[in-house]
C-alpha positions as CSV (number, residue, x, y, z in Angstrom):
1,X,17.4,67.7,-32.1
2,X,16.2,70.8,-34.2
3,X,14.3,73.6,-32.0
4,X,11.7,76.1,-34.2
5,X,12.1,79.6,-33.1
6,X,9.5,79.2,-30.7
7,X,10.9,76.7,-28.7
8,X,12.0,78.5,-25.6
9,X,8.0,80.2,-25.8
10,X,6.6,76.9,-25.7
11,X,8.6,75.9,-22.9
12,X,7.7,79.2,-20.8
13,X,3.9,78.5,-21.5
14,X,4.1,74.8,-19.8
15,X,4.3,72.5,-23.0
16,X,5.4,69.6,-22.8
17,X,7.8,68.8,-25.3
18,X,8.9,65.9,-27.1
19,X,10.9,64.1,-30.1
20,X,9.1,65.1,-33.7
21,X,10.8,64.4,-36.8
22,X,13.8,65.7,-35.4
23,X,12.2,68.7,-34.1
24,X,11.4,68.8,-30.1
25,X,8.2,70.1,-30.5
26,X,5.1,71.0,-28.3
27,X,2.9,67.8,-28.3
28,X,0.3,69.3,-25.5
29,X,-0.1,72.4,-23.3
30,X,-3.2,72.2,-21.1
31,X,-4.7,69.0,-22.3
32,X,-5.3,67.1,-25.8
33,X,-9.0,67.2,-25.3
34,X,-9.1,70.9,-24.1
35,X,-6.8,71.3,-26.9
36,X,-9.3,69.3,-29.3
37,X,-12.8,71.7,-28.3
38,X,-11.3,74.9,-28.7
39,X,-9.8,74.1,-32.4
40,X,-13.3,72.8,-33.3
41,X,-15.3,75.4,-30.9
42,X,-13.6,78.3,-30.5
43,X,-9.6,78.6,-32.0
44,X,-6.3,77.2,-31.9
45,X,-3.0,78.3,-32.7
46,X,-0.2,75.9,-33.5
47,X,3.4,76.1,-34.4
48,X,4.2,74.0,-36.7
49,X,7.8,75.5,-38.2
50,X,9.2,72.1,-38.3
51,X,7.4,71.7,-41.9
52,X,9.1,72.2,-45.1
53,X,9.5,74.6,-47.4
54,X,10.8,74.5,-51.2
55,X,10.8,77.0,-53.9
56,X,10.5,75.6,-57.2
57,X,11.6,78.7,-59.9
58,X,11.9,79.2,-63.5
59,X,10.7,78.5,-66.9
60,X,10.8,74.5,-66.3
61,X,9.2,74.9,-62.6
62,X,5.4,73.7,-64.0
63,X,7.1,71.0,-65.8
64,X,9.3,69.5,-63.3
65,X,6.3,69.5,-60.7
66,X,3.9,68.3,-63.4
67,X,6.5,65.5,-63.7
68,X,6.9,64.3,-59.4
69,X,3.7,64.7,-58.4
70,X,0.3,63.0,-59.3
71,X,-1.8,66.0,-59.5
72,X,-2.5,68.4,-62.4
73,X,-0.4,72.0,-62.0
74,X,-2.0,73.5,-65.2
75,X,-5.2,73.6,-63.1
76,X,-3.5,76.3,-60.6
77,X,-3.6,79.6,-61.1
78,X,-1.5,82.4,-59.1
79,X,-2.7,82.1,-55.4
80,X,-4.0,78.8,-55.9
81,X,-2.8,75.9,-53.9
82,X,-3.0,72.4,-54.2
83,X,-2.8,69.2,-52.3
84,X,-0.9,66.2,-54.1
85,X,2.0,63.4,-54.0
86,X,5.4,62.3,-54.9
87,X,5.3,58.7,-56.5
88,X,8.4,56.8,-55.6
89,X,8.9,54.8,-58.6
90,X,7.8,51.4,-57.6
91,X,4.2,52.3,-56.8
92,X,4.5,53.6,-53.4
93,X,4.7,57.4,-52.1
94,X,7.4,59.8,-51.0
95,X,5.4,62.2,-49.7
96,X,2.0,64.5,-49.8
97,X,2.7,67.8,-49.7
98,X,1.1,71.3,-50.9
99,X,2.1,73.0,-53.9
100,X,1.6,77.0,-53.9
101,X,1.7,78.5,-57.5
102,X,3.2,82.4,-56.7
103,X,3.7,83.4,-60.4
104,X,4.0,81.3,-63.6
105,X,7.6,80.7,-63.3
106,X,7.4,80.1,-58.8
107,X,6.4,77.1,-57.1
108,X,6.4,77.2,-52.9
109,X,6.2,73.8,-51.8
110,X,5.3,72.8,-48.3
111,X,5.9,69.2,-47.5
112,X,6.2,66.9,-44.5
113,X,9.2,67.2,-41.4
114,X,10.1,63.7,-41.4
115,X,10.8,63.6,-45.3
116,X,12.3,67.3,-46.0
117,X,15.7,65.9,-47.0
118,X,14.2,62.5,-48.8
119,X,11.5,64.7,-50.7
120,X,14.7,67.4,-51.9
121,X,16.8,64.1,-53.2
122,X,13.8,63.4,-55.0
123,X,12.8,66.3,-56.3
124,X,16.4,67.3,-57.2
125,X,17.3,63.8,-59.2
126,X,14.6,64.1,-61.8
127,X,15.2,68.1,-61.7
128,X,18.4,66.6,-63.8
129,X,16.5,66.4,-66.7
130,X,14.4,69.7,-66.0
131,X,16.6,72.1,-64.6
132,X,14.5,74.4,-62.4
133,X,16.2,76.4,-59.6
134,X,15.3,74.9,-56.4
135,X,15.6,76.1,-53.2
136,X,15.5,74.9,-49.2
137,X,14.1,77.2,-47.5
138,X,13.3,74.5,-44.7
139,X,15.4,75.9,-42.0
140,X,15.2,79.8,-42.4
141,X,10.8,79.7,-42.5
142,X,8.5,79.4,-39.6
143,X,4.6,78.0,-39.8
144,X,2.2,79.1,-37.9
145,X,-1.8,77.3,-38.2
146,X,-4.4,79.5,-36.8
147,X,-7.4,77.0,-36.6
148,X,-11.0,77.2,-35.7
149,X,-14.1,78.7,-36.4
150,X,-13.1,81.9,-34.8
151,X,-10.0,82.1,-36.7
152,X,-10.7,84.5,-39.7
153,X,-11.9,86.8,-36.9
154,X,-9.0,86.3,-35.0
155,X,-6.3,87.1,-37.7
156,X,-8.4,89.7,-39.3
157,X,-7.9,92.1,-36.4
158,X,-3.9,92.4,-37.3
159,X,-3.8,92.3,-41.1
160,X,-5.5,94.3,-43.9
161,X,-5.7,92.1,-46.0
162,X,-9.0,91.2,-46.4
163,X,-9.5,87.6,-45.5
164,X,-12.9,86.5,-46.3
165,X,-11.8,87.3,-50.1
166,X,-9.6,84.3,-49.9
167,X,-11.4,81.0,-51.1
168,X,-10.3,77.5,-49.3
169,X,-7.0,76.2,-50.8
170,X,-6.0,79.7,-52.1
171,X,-3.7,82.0,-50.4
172,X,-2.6,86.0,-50.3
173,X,0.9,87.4,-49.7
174,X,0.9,90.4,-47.2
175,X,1.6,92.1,-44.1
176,X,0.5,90.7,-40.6
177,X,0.9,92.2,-36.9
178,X,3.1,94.8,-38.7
179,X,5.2,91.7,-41.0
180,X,5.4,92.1,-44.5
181,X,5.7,88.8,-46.7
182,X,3.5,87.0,-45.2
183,X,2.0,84.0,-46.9
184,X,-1.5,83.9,-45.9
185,X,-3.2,80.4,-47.1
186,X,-6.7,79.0,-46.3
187,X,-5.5,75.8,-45.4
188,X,-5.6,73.4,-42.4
189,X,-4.7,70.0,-41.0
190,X,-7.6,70.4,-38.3
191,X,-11.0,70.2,-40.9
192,X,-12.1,73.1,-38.5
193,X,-11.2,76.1,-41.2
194,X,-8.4,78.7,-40.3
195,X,-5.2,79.6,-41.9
196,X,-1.7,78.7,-42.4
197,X,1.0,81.7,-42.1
198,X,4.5,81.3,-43.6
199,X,7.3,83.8,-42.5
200,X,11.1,84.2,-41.4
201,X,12.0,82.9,-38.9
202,X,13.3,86.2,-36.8
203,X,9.3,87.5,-37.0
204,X,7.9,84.3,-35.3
205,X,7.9,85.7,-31.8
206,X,6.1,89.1,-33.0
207,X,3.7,87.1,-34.6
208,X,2.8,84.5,-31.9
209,X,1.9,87.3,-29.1
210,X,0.2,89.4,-31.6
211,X,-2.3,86.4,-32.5
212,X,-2.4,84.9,-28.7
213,X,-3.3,88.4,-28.2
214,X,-5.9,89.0,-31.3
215,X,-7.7,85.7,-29.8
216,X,-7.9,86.0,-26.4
217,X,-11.3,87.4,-26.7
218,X,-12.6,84.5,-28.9
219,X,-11.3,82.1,-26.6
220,X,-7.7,80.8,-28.2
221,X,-5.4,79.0,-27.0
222,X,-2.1,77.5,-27.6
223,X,-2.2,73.6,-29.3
224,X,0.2,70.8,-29.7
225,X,0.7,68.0,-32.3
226,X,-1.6,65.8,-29.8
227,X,-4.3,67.4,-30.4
228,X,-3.3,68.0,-34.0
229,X,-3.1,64.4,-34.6
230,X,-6.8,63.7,-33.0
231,X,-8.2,66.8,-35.1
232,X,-6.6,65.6,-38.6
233,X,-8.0,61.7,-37.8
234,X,-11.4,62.8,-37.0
235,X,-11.1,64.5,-40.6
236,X,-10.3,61.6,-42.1
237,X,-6.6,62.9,-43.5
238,X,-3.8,60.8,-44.3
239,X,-0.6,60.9,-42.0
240,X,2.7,60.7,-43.7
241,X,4.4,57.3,-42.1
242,X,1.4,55.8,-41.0
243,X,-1.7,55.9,-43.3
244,X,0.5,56.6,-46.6
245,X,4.0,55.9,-46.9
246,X,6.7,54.1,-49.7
247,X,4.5,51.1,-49.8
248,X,1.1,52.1,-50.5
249,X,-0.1,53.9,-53.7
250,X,-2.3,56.8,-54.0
251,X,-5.7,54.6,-55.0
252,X,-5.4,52.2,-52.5
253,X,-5.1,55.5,-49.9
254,X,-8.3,57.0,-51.2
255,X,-6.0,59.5,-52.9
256,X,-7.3,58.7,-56.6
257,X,-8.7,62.6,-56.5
258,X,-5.5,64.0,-56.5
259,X,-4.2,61.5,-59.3
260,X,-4.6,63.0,-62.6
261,X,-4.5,61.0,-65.8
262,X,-4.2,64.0,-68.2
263,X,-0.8,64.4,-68.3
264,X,2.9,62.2,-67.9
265,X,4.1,61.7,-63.9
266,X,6.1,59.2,-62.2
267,X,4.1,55.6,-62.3
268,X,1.7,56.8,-64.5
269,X,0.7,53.7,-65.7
270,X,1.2,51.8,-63.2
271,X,-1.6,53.5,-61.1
272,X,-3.5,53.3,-64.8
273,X,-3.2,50.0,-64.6
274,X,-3.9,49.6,-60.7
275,X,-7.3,51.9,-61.9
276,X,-8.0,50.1,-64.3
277,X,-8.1,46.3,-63.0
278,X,-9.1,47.8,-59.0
279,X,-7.1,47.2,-56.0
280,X,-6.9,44.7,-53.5
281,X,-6.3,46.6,-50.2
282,X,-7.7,50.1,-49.8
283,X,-7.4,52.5,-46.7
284,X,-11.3,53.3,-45.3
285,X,-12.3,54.2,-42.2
286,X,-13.7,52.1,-39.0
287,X,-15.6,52.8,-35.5
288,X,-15.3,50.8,-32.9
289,X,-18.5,48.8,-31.9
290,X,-17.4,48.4,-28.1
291,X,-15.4,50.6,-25.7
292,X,-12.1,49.9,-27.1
293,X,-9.0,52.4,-28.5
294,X,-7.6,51.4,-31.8
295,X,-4.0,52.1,-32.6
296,X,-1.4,52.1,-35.5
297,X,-0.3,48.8,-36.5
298,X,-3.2,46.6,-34.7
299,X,-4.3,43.6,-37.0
300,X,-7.7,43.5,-38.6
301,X,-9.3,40.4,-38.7
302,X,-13.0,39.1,-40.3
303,X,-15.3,37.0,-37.8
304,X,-13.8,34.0,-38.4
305,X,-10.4,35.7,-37.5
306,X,-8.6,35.5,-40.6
307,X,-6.4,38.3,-41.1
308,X,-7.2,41.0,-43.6
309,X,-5.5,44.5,-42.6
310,X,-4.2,46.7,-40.4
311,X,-4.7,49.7,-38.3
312,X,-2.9,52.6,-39.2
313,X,-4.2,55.4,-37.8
314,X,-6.3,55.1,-34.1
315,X,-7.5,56.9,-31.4
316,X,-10.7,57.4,-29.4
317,X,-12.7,60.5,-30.9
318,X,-12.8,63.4,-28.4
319,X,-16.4,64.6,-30.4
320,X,-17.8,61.1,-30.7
321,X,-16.3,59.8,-27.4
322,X,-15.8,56.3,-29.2
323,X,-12.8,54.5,-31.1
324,X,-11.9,55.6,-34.1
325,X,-9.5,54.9,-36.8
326,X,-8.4,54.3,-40.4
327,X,-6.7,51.1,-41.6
328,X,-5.9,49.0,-45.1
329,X,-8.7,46.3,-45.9
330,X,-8.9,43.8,-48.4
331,X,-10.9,44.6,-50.9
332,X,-13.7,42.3,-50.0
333,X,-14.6,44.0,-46.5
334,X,-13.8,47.5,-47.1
335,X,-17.6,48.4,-48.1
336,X,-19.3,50.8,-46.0
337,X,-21.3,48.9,-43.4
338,X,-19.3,45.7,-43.6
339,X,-18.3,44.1,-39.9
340,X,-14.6,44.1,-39.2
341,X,-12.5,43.3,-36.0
342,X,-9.9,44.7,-34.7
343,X,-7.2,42.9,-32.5
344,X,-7.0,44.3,-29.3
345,X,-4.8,42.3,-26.4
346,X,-5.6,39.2,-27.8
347,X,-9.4,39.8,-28.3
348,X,-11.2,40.5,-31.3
349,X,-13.5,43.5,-30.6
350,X,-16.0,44.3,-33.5
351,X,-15.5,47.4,-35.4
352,X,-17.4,48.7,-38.6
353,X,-16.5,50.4,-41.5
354,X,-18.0,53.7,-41.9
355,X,-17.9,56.7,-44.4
356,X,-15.2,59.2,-43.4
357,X,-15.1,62.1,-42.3
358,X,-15.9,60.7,-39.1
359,X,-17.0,64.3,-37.5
């Protein structure tokens, strides 16, 4: 198992730690729902080093990206960001990921822990035909999420940089807690606002005490990928390997935002085609009509109890104190408002589908 640079921190603050995409990683400190409040009250910090980073470089960089992914580069401009995803090929995805555009010929590309070495495979076997200069960065970054609504205050105390000037989805490179090279990015997993900061690994201890310290006044605390997971759901985001993966396309996933028809990608016309003629599953999310917990991989059934989905995503809401969840429906009861059931232990308990985000 990998360790981030943090590791022995996390173990000297209590966490308990367990198996993450090869990573052991922090999944709670004080509590998930403890956790949950302050990131939407107050702020959270996470570490989440075991992400990805590529650079893409060079004069074929916007081309090759143009090519994997499903989203439009020509729309970025230098500090912009955006959110898109690898077709596979054969319909289904390799992986959502964020692309960073740094200058006109340098692409940062932060993608999932689980899929680092599938999406550089990917990415380097049509990069045969491009020839861009990529490189893993992976293993020599850290990531650290500072999330909340207190967390612009928080980070402000220990950069100049002048954070309120950075829009959602862009990002700023500059010195933090006295670390230069910082990438600074208005991004989140949490729906809660904050920001994402990318740096070497040697600086992640100086950074972590100097924002644990900037936040103690605002209430922050340390977070895990618990409490992560139940922020992100109530958000409505996809998770890599359970709501999207290698079988399911961007449209059915509610990802047609993201999938730009203005230019030539991987299955372009296949999800063209799958636009044009509609699909007959599509991920949407459900509440749960009784006091019942929905998880990943339940079966979803209509009234009469014929099978027509599956859970993907589940969990009981911390903000709504009820279930909660996202799952693939047939195309004829995935409206908002139409009854579903989920199987639960043998019993069909009535769920409904419902407009995300949930919170």
């Amino acid at each position: 198992m990998k360790r981030t640079s943090l590791f022995d921190k996390h173990v000297s603050l209590g966490a308990k730690m367990v198996p993450f995409a090869g990573f052991e990683m922090p999944v709670q400190y004080g509590g998930v729902t403890q956790e949950h409040f302050a990131v939407r009250e107050k702020v959270g910090l996470f570490d989440v080093s075991h992400m990805g980073q590529f650079f893409v470089e060079g004069p074929a960089a916007k081309d090759l990206l143009q090519y994997v992914g499903t989203n439009n580069v020509n729309s970025l401009e230098n500090g912009k960001a955006q959110y898109t995803c690898l077709p596979n090929g054969n319909g289904g995805i390799v992986d959502d990921l964020i692309v960073y555009k740094m200058t006109d010929e340098k692409y940062f590309v932060v993608v999932n822990a689980s899929n680092i070495e599938k999406d550089w495979d990917h990415i380097s076997k049509h990069n045969e035909k491009f020839g861009a200069k990529l490189t893993n960065a992976s293993d020599e970054m850290s990531l650290l999420a500072i999330q909340g609504p207190k967390a612009t205050e928080t980070l402000q105390k220990i950069t100049d940089i002048n954070l309120s000037e950075i829009p959602y989805y862009h990002f700023s490179v500059g010195t933090v807690a006295g670390v230069s090279d910082v990438i600074i990015s208005n991004t989140g997993y949490t729906g809660s606002g904050g920001f994402e900061i990318y740096f070497k690994n040697e600086d992640a201890l100086k950074l972590w005490d100097a924002i644990i310290e900037a936040g103690e006044e605002f209430g922050l605390i340390p977070c895990g990928l618990a409490s992560r997971d139940t922020l992100r759901l109530e958000k409505g985001f996809c998770l890599y390997g359970n709501d999207i993966d290698d079988t399911t396309s961007p449209l059915e996933a509610g990802l047609g935002w993201i999938t730009k028809f203005d230019k030539d990608f991987v299955d372009k016309e296949r999800f063209a085609k799958q636009k044009e003629e509609g699909v007959t599953k599509k991920l949407v999310g459900f509440e749960m009509q009784e006091r019942a917990i929905p998880r990943h991989d339940y079966l979803v059934v209509d009234a009469e109890g014929n099978e027509i989905g599956k859970v993907t995503s589940g969990t009981m809401s911390p903000m709504k104190n009820i279930g909660i969840g996202l799952a693939y429906v047939a195309t004829d009861h995935n409206k908002v408002g139409s009854d579903i059931y989920i199987q639960i232990r043998n019993k069909n308990v009535p769920a409904k589908v419902v407009k995300t985000p949930f919170v």
